[in-house]
C-alpha positions in Angstrom: -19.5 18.8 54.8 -23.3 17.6 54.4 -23.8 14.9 51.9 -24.6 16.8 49.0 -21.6 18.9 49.1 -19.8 15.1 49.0 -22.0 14.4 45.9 -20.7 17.6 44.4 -17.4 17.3 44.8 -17.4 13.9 44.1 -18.8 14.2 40.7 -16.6 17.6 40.0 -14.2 15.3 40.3 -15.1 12.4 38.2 -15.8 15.0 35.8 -12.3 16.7 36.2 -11.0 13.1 35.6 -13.5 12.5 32.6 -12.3 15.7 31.0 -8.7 15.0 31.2 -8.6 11.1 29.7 -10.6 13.2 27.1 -7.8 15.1 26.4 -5.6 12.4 26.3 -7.8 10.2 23.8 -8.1 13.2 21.3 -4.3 13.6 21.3 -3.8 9.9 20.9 -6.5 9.7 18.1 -4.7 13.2 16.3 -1.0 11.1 16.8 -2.7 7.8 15.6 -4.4 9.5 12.4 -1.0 11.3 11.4 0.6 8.1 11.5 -2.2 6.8 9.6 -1.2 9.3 6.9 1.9 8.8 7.1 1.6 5.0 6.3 -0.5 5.5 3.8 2.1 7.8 2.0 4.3 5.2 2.6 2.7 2.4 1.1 1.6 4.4 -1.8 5.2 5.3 -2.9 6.3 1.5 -2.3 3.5 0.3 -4.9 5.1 2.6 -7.1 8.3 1.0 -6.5 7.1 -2.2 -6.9 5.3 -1.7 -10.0 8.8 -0.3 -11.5 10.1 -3.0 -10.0 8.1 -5.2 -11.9 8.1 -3.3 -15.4 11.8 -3.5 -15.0 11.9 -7.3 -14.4 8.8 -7.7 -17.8 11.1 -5.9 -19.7 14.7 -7.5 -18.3 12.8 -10.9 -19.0 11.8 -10.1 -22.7 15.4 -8.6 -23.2 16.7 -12.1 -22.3 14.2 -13.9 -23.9 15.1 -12.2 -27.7 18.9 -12.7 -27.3 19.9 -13.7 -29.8 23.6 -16.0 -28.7 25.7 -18.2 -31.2 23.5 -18.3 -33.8 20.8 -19.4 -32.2 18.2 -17.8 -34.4 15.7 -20.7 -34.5 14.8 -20.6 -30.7 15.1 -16.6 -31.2 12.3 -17.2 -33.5 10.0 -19.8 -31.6 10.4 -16.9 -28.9 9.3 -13.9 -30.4 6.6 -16.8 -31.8 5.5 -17.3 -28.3 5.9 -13.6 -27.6 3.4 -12.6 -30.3 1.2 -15.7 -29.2 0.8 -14.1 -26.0 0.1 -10.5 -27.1 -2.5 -11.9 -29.3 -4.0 -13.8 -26.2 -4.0 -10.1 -24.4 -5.7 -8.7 -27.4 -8.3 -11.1 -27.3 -8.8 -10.9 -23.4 -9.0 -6.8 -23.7 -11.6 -7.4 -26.8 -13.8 -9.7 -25.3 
């Protein structure tokens, strides 16, 4: 074999081995962008949950906060007092 024959077989082979780490780099980046997808489904459908979540705890919360136990009507009204003190806080925030 003369050198250029080397040379040519040489860099047929460096590009044999280019081509195949290639191949192995697109199917890593096609498996890395599913999974991608994948936990972006994910986290979408566990901010849902935790908004629920969190909708369910508001409303539990003002639930507990309007009992009404023992006569106890006084503090039920200073509570539905504060109640309406913050919705008109929210009003003013959303109008300004």
């Amino acid at each position: 074999m003369n050198s250029d024959e080397k040379v040519l077989n040489l860099f047929t082979t460096r590009l044999r081995e280019l081509i195949l780490h290639y191949q192995e780099l697109k199917s890593r980046c096609a498996t890395l962008q599913k999974q991608i997808v994948e936990l972006q489904d994910e986290n979408e459908r566990l901010k849902e949950q935790l908004n629920k979540a969190g909708n369910e705890y508001t409303r539990l919360k003002t639930a507990k906060m309007i009992t009404i136990t023992d006569g106890d009507i006084d503090t039920a009204k200073e509570k539905i007092a504060k109640l309406i003190r913050d919705v008109d806080k929210c009003i003013t925030m959303i109008n300004e």
